[in-house]
C-alpha positions as CSV (number, residue, x, y, z in Angstrom):
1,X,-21.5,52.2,-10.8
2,X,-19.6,49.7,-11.9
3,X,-16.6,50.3,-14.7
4,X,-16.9,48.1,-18.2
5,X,-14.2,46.4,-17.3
6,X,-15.3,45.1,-13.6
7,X,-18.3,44.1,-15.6
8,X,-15.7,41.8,-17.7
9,X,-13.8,40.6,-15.0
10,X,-17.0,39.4,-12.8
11,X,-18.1,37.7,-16.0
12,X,-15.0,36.1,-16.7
13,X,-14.8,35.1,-13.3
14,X,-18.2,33.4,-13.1
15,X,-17.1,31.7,-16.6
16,X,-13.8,29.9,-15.1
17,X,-15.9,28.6,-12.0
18,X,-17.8,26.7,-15.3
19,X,-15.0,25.7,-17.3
20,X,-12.9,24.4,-14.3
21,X,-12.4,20.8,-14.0
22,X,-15.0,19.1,-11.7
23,X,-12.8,18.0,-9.2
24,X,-11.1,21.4,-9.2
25,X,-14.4,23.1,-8.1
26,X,-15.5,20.9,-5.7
27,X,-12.2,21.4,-3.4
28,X,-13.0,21.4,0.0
29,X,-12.8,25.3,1.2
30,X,-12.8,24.4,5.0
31,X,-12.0,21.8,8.0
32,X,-16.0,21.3,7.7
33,X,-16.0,20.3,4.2
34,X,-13.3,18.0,3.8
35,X,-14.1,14.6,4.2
36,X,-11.8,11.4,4.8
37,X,-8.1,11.6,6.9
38,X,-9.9,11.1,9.9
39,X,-6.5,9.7,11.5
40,X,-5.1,13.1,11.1
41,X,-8.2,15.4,10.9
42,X,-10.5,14.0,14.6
43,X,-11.6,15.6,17.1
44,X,-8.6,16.3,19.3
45,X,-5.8,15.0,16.9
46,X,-2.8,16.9,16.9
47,X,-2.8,18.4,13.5
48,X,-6.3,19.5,14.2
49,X,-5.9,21.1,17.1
50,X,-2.4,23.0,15.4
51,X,-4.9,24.4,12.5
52,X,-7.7,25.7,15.1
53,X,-4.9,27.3,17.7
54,X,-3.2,28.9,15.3
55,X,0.1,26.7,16.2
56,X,0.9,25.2,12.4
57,X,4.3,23.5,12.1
58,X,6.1,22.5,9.0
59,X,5.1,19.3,7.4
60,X,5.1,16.9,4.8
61,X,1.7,15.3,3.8
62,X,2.8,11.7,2.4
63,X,0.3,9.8,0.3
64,X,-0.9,8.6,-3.1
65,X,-2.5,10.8,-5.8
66,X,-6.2,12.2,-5.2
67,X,-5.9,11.6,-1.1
68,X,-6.0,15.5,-0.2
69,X,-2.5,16.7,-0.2
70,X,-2.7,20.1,-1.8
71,X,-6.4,20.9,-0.6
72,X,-5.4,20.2,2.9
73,X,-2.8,22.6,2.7
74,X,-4.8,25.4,1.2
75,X,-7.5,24.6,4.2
76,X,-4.7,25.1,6.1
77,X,-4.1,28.6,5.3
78,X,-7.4,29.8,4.7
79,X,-8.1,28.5,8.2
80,X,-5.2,30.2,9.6
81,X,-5.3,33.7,7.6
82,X,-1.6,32.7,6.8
83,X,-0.4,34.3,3.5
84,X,0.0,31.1,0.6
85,X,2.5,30.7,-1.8
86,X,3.3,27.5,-4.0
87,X,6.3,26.2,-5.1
88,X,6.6,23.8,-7.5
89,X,9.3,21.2,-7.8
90,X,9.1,20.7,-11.3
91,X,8.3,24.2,-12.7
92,X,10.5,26.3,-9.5
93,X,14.1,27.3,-8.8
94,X,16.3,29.7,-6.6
95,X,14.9,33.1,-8.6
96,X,11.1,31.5,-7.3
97,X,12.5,30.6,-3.9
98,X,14.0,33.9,-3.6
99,X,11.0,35.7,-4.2
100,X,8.7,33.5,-1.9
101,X,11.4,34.6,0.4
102,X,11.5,38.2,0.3
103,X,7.6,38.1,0.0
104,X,7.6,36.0,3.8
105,X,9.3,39.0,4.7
106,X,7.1,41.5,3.8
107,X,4.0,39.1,5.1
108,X,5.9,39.0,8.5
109,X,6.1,42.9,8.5
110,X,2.2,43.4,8.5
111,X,2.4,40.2,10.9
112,X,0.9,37.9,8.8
113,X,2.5,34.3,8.3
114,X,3.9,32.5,5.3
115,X,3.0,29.0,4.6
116,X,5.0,27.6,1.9
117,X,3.3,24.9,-0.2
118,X,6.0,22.3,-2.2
119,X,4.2,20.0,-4.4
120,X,6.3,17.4,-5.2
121,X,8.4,17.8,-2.7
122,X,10.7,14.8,-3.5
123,X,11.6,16.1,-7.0
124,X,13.7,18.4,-5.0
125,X,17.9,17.8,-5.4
126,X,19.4,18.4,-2.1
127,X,21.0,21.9,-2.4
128,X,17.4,22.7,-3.5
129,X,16.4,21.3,-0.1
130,X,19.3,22.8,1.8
131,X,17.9,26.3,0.4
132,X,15.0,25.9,2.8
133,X,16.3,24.7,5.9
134,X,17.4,28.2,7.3
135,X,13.7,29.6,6.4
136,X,12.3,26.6,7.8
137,X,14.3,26.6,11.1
138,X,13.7,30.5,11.7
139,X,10.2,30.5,11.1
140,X,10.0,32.5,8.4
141,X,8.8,30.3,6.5
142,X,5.7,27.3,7.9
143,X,7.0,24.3,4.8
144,X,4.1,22.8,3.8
145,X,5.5,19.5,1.5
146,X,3.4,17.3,-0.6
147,X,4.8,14.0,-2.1
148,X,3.9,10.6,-3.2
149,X,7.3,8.8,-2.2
150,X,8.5,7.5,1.2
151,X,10.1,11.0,2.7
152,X,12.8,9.2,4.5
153,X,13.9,8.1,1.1
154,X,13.4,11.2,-1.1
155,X,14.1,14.1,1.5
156,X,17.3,15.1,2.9
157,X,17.8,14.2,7.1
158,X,18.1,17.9,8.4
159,X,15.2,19.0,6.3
160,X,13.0,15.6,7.5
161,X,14.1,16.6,10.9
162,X,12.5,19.7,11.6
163,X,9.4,18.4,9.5
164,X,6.7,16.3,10.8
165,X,5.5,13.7,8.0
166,X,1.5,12.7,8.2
167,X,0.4,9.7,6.1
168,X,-2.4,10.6,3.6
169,X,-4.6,7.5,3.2
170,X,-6.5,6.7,-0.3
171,X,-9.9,7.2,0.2
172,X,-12.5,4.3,1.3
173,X,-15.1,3.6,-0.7
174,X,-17.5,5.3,1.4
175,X,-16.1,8.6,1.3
176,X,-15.3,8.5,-2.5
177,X,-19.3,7.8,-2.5
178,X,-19.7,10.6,-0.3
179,X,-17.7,12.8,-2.1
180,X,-19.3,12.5,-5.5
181,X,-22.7,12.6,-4.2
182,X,-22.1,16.2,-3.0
183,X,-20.6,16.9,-6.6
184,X,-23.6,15.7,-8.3
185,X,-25.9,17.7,-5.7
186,X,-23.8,20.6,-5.7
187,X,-25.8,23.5,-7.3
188,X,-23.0,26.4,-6.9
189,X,-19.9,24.0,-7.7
190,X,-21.0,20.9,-8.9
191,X,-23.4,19.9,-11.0
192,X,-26.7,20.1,-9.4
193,X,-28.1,22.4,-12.0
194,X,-28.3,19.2,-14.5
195,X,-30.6,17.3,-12.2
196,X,-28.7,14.0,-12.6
197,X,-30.0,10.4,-11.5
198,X,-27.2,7.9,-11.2
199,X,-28.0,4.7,-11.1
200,X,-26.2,2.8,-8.0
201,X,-23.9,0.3,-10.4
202,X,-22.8,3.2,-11.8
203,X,-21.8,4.9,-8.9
204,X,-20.2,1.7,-7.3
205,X,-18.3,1.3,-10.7
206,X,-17.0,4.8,-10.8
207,X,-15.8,4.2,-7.4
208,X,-14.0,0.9,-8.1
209,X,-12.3,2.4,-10.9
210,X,-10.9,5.4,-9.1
211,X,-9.0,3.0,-6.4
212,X,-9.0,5.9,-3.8
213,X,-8.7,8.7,-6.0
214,X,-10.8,11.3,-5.4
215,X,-9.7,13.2,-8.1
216,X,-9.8,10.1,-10.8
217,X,-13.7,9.7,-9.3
218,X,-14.4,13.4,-10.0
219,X,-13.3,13.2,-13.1
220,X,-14.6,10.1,-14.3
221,X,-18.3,11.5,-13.3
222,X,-17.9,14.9,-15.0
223,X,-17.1,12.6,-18.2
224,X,-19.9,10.7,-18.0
225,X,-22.2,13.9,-17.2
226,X,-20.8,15.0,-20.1
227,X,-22.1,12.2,-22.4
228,X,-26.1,12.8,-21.1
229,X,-26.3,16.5,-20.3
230,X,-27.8,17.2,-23.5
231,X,-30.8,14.8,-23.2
232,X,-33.8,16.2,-22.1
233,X,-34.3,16.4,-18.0
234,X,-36.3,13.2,-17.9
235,X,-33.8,10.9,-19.7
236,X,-30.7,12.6,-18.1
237,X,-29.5,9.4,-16.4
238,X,-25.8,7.9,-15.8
239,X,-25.8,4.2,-16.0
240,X,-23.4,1.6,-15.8
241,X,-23.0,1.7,-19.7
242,X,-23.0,5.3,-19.7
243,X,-19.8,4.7,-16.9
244,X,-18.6,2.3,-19.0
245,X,-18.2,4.2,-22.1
246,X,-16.9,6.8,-20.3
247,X,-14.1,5.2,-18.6
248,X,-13.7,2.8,-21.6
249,X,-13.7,-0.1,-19.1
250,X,-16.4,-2.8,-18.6
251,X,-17.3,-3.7,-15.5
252,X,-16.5,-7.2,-14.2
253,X,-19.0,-9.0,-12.5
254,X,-16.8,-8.8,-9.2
255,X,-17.3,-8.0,-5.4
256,X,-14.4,-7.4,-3.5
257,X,-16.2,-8.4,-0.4
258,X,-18.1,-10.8,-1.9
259,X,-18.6,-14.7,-3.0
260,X,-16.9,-14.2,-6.7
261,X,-14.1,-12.4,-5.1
262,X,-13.1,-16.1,-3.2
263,X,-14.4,-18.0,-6.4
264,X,-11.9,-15.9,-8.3
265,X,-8.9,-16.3,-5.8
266,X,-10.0,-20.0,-5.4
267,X,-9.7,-20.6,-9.1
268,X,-6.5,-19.2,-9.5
269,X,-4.9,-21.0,-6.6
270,X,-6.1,-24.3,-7.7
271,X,-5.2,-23.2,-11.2
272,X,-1.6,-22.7,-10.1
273,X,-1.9,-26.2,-8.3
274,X,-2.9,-27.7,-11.1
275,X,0.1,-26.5,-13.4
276,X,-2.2,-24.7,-15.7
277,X,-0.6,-21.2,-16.5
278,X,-2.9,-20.1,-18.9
279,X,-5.8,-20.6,-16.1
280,X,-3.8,-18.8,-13.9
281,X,-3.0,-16.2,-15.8
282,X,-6.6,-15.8,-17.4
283,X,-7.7,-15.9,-13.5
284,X,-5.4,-13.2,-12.5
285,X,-6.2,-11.4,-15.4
286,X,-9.8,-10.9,-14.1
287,X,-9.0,-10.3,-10.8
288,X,-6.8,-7.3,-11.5
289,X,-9.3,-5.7,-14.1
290,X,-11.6,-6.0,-12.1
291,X,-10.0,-3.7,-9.3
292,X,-8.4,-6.3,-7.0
293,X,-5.7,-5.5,-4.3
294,X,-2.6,-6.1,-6.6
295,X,-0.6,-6.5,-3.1
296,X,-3.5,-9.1,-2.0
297,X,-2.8,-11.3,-5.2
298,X,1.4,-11.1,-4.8
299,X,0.2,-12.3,-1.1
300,X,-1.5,-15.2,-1.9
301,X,0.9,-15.9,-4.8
302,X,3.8,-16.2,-1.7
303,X,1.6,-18.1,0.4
304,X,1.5,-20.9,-2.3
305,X,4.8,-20.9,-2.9
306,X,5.5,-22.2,0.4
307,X,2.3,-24.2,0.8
308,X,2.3,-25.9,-2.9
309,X,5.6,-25.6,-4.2
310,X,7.8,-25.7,-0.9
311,X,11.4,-26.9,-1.5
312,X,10.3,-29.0,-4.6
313,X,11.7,-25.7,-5.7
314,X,13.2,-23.3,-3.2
315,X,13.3,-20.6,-5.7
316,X,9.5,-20.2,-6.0
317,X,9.5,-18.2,-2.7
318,X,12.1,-15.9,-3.9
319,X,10.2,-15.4,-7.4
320,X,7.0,-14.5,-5.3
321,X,8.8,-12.1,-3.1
322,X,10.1,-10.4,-6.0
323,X,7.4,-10.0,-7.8
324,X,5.9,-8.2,-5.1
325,X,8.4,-6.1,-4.4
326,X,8.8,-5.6,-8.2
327,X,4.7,-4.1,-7.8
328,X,5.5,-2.0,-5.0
329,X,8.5,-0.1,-7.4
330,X,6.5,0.7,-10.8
331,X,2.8,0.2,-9.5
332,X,-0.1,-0.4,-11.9
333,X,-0.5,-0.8,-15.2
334,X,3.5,-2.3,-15.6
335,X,3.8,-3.8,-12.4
336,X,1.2,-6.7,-13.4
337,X,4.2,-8.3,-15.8
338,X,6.0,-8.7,-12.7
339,X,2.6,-10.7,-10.9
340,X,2.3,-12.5,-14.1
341,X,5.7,-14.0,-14.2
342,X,5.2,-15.2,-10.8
343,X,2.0,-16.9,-11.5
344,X,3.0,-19.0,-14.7
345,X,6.6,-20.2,-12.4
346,X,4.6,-20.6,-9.7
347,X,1.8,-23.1,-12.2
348,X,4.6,-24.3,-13.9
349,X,7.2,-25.6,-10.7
350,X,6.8,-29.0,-9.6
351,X,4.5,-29.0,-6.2
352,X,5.2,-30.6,-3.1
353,X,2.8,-29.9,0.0
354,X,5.4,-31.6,2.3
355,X,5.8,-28.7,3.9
356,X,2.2,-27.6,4.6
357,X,1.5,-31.1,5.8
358,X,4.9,-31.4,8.3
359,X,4.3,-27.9,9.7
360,X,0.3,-29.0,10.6
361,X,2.2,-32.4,12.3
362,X,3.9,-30.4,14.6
363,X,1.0,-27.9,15.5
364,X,-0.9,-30.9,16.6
365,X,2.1,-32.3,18.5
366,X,2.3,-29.1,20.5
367,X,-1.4,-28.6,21.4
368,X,-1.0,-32.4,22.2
369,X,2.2,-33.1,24.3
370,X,2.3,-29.2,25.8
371,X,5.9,-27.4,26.5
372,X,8.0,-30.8,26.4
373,X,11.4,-29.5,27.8
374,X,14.4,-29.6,25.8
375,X,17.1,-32.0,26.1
376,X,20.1,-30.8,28.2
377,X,22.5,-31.6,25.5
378,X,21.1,-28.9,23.4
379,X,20.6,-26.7,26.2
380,X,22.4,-23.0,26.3
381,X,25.2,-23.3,29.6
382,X,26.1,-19.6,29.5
383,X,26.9,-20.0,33.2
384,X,29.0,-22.5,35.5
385,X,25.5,-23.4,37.6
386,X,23.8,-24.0,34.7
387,X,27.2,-26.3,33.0
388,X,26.9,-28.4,36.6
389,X,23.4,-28.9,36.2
390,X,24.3,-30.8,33.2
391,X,23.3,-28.0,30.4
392,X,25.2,-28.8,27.0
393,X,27.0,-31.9,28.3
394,X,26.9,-34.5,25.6
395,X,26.5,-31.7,22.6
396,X,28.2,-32.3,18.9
397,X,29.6,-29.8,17.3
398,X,28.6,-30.7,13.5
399,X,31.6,-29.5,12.3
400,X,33.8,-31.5,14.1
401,X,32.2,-34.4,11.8
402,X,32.6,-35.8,7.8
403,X,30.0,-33.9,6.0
404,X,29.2,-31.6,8.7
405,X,27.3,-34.2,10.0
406,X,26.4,-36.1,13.6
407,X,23.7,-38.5,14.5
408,X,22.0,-36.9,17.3
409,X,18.2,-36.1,19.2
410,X,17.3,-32.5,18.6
411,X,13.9,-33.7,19.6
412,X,12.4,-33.5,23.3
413,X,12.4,-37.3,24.9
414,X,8.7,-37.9,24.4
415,X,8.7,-37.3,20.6
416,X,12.1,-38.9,19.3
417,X,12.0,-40.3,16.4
418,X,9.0,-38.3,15.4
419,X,9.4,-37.3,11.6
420,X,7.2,-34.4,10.4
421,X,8.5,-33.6,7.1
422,X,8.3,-35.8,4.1
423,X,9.9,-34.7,1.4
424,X,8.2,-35.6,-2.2
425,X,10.5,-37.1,-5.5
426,X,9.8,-34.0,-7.5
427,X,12.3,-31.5,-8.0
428,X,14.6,-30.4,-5.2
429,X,12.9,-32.0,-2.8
430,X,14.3,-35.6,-4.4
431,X,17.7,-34.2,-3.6
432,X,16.6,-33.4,0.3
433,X,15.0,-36.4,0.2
434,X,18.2,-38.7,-0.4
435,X,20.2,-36.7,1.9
436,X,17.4,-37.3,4.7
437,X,17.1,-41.0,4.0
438,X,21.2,-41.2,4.2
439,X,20.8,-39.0,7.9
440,X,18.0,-40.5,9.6
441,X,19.1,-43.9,8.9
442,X,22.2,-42.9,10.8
443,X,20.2,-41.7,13.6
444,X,18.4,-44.6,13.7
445,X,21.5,-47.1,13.7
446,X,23.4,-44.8,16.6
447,X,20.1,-44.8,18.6
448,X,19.8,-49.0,18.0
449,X,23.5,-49.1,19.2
450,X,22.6,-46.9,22.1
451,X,20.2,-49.2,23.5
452,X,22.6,-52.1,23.1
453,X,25.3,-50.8,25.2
């Protein structure tokens, strides 16, 4: 017969499975039931076949929030039968360690093994990290590290060394969709017993939201449950609005994969041709609130600055460049300043295609003419056979010249005179353009005199 207060406990233990979070309950408890990190988790991969021999080694799961860092870890053991203790970067020190220490040792006395789970590994200073390297390298301890930073920046070399690190991978649309249809069929952890219907927009929407978050789509479902799980069975429906008022977002009419997602990037490329920043911005607006690739945008943005802006203003590349390095360092939401500034210089610099246009010239004189030989004179002569062959023999050195400068063919024989680029009048590019003038007229005259003598 059970005691009054075994009675309590089984109650209160049946209670927190309720009042957990969502995405708390539905943690994978096995290799079976995890879904995504198929790169890491296949048939026959290595870290697969480590879990199902027994063999675990110490490593550092590297990828972005809601990918499966801690669950994986706790599969890990479960799957093993190792003993688990977590370690905290934030909340742990040396009295935690210590004890996670002498506790390894008492495992390893019954013959059981430790894994050692470090969220937030990279929080760690590096005498924090130095503690664990002996542990690590005797076995005593299998380190199990989780962070969200690039290791080789964040964790010291001797500790990376006897670590393996495996790239986590946000989750594809596919398995996020996966995922929460378990949740919402889920009688014993999820919340089958509310009989939800969710409409397919709403799902889609939840999914586009989260970004490859599991844990950001588990949660934004057990809010909008929330909002209809007191309405009578029949009318217990999430929608799209239901989504939306959940989230507090509205849902752009936007497909990634679609036709409005090349309207969309079409009408801010040829808003930033135009010189219109407030297009472009308005344009890149919608694409990021609507979910797009941040990193796909700061792409197309340096594309253009080569394509439309070119050396009118030289600087435009470097702007784009930065600004997508300037996303990759703070991420979303205040990352989007950085794409912003980049789109109004890039709509407000003065455009020049010259660039675009030389470079397709010269495509079309390759697939035309073939591999034209170079010119001896510009030819490497590293060796005395290649000098007597006539390699290099009639080279200037520019610098032997005024202004750095000597007429000359750089051209093969079959193209010269050929001019690709055109520089515009606008901007920088009136400034090339002079100095080209001035040089090929040069070239021109020394080729004229050439022929005379």
């Amino acid at each position: 017969m059970l005691s009054v207060m075994n009675l309590f406990e089984q109650e209160n233990e049946k209670g927190e499975i309720v009042t957990r979070p969502l995405a708390d309950r539905m943690r994978p408890e096995s290799l079976a039931e995890f879904a995504g990190q198929s790169h890491l988790l296949g048939r026959d991969s290595l870290l697969r076949r480590a879990i199902e021999e027994d063999r675990i080694f110490s490593v550092i799961f590297w990828g972005p929030p809601g990918s499966g860092k801690t669950t994986l870890a706790r599969i890990i053991a479960r799957e093993t039968k190792a003993h688990f203790e977590t370690f905290s970067a934030v909340l742990s020190g040396v009295k935690e360690l210590r004890a996670a220490i002498a506790e390894a040792k008492s495992q390893l006395a019954h013959h059981k093994k430790t894994i050692l789970f470090v969220d937030e590994i990279h929080r760690f200073n590096k005498a924090q990290q130095d503690a664990f390297l002996p542990h690590v390298e005797s076995g005593l301890l299998t380190l199990i590290g989780a962070t969200t930073e690039n290791p080789s920046f964040e964790v010291i070399a001797p500790l990376l060394s006897r670590v393996r690190v495996m790239v986590l991978k946000p989750y594809s649309e596919d398995e996020l969709s996966r995922i929460l249809k378990r949740a919402i069929t889920d009688q014993e952890r999820g919340l089958g017993g509310l009989s939800l219907m969710v409409d397919d927009d709403a799902l889609a929407h939840i999914i586009d939201t989260a970004d490859g978050d599991a844990r950001t789509a588990l949660n934004s479902l057990e809010i909008a449950a929330s909002l209809v799980e007191g309405q009578s069975a029949k009318k217990r429906k999430i929608t799209l609005d239901t989504v939306e008022e959940a989230l507090l977002r509205k849902a752009l009419q936007y497909d990634k994969a679609g036709e409005e997602h090349y309207n969309i990037i079409s009408a801010f490329h040829k808003s930033l041709r135009g010189s219109d920043p407030d297009a472009a911005l308005y344009w890149l607006g919608r694409m990021l609130e609507a979910g797009e690739d941040p990193l796909y945008i700061a792409r197309r943005m340096v594309r253009f600055a080569s394509e439309d802006v070119g050396n009118a203003d030289p600087m435009a590349l470097s702007i784009a460049i930065s600004a997508m390095q300037a996303f990759q360092f703070i991420g979303l939401p205040e990352g989007d300043l950085a794409l912003a500034q980049a789109a109004v210089y890039l709509a407000t610099a003065p455009k020049s295609n010259a660039l675009y246009a030389g470079y397709g010239k010269v495509r079309e004189s390759i697939h035309g003419t073939g591999s034209l030989p170079v010119p001896l004179h510009i030819r490497n002569a590293p060796t005395g056979l290649m000098k007597n062959l006539g390699y290099g023999k009639g080279y200037k050195y520019a610098h032997d010249y005024p202004d750095a400068h000597v007429p000359q063919e750089y051209l093969p024989d079959k193209l010269r005179g050929q001019i690709y680029y055109n520089p515009t009048n606008r901007g920088y590019e009136k400034i090339v353009k002079d100095r080209l003038t001035k040089w090929r007229k040069m070239r021109d005259d020394a080729s004229k005199d050439r022929k005379k003598s």
